[in-house]
C-alpha positions as CSV (number, residue, x, y, z in Angstrom):
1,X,0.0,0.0,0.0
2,X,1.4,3.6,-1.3
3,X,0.1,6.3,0.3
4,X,-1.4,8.8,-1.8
5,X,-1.2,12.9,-1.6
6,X,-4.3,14.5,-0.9
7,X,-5.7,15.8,-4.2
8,X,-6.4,19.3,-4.5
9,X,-10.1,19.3,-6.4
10,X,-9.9,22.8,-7.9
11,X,-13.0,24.0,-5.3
12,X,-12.7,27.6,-3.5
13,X,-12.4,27.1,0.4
14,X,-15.2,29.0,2.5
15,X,-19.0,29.2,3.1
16,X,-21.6,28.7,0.2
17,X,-24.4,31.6,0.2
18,X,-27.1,29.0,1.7
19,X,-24.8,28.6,4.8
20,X,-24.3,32.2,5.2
21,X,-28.3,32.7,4.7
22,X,-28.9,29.9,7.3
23,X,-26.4,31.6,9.5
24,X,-27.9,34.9,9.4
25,X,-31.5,34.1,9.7
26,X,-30.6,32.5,12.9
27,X,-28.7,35.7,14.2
28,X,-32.0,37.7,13.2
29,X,-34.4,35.3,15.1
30,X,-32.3,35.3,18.1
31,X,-32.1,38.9,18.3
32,X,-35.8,38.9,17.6
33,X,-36.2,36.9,20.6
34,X,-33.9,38.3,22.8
35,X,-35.5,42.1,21.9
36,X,-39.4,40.5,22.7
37,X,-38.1,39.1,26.1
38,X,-36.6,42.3,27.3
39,X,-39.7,44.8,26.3
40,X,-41.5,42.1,27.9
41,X,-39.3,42.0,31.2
42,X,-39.4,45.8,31.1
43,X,-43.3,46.5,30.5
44,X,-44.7,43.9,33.2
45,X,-42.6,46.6,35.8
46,X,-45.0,48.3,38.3
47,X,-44.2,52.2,37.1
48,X,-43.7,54.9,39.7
49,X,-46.5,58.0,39.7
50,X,-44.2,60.0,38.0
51,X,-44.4,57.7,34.8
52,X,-48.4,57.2,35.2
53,X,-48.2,61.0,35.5
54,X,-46.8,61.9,32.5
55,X,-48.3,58.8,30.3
56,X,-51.6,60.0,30.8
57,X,-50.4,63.6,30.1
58,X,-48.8,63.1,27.1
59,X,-51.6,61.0,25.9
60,X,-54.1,63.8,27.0
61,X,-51.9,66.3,25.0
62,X,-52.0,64.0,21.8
63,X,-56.0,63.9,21.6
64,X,-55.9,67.8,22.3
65,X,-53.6,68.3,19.1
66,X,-55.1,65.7,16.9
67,X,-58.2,65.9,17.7
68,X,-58.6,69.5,17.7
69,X,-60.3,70.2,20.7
70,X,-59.6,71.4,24.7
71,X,-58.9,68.6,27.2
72,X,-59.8,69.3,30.7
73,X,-57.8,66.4,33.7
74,X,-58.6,65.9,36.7
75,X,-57.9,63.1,39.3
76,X,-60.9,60.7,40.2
77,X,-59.4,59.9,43.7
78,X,-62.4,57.4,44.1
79,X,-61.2,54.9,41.4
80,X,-57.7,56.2,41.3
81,X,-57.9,57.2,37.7
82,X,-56.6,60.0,35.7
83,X,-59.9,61.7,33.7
84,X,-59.7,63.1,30.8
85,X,-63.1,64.8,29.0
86,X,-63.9,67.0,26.2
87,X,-67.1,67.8,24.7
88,X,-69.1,65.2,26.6
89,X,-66.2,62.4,26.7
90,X,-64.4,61.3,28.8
91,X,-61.3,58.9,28.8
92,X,-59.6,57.0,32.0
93,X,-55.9,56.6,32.8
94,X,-55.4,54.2,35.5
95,X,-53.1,55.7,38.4
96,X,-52.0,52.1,39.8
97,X,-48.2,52.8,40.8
98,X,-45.4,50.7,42.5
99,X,-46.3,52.5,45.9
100,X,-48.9,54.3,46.7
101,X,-48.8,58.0,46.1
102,X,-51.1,60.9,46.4
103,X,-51.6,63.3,43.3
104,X,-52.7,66.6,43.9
105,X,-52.5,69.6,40.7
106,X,-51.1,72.8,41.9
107,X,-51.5,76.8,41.1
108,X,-48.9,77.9,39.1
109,X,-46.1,79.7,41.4
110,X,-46.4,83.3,41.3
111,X,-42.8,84.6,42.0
112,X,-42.4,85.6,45.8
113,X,-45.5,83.9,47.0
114,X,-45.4,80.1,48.9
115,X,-48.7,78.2,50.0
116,X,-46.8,75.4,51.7
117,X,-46.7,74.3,55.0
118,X,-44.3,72.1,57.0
119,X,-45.5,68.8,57.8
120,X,-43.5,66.0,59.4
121,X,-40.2,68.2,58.1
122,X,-42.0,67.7,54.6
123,X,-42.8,71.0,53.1
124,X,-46.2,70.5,51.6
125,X,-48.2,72.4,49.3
126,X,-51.6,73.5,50.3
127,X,-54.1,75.1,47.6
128,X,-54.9,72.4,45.2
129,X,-56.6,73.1,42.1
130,X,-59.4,70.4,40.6
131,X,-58.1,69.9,37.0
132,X,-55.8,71.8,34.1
133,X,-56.7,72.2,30.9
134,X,-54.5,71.1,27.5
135,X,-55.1,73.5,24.7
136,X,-55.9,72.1,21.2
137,X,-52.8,74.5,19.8
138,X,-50.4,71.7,21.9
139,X,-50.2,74.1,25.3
140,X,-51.7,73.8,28.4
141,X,-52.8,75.7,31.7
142,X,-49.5,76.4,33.8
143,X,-49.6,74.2,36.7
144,X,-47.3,72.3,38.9
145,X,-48.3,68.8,40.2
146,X,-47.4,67.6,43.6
147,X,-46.8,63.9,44.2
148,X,-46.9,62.6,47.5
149,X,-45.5,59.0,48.7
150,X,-44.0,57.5,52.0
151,X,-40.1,58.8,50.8
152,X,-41.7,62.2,50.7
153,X,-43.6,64.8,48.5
154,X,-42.5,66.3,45.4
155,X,-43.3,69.2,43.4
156,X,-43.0,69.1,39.3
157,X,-43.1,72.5,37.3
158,X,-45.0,72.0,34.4
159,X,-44.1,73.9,31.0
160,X,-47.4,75.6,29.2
161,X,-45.8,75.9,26.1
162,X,-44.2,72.6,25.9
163,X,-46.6,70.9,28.8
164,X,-43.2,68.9,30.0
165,X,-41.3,69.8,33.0
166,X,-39.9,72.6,33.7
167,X,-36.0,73.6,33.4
168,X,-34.7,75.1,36.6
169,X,-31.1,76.4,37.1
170,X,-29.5,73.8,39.6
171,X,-28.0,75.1,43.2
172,X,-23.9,75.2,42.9
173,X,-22.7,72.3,45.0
């Protein structure tokens, strides 16, 4: 028996265009999957006021603009619902948070003036208004809404123009 050299056949080396289809078809549904399971992960987490806050303001803000029309919110503190209504409507926004919390709409701040009070070495604000109003032109009412839960109350400035929060120049550390 004689041993024979391999044979070199003539063939390229490397991947045909099936195995490279195969290979990224699998990449694609992996990623797929991996991208379902984290909004999945991510959307069944209880969200804090703040987020059910401004979900159901934003969304209040969208039918004002696209349907042409004012939007008046309130808080139903019966059902714990955010309501919405224009011309005879009304839509609800569910205000089921991680922790409970109190939400209370707020008087804009007149510069100089304060109508808080110190409770439990929480300062507190007092004079509560029943609902604001988003304009069909994309503003709303100025307002500032107060949310209150066991780590404390706080205070959000709201933007008429923009109807998102408020910049404010930060302290110097």
């Amino acid at each position: 028996m004689c041993a024979t050299a391999p044979r070199f056949t003539g063939g390229r080396g490397g991947f045909t265009l099936l195995e490279v289809l195969i290979t990224l078809a699998l990449i694609a549904l992996l990623t797929g999957v991996l991208v379902v399971g984290t909004n999945r992960l991510l959307s069944d987490r209880p969200k804090s006021p703040e987020d059910l806050f401004w979900t159901a303001t934003r969304e209040v803000r969208k039918d004002a603009l696209l349907n042409n029309h004012d939007v008046r919110l309130g808080l139903d503190t019966k059902t714990h619902e955010f309501v919405a209504s224009s011309d005879g409507l009304e839509n609800r926004y569910p205000f089921v948070a991680k922790e409970t919390a109190e939400v209370e709409f707020l008087a804009a701040k007149a510069p100089g003036s304060s109508s808080a009070i110190l409770v439990g070495g929480e300062l507190v604000e007092t004079q509560t208004i029943p609902f604001v109003m988003f304009y069909r032109d994309g503003t709303c009412s100025p307002f500032r809404v107060q949310l209150k839960t066991r780590r404390g109350a706080r205070v959000l400035e709201i933007d008429p123009w923009t109807c998102a929060p408020m910049l404010t120049a930060q302290s110097p550390r």
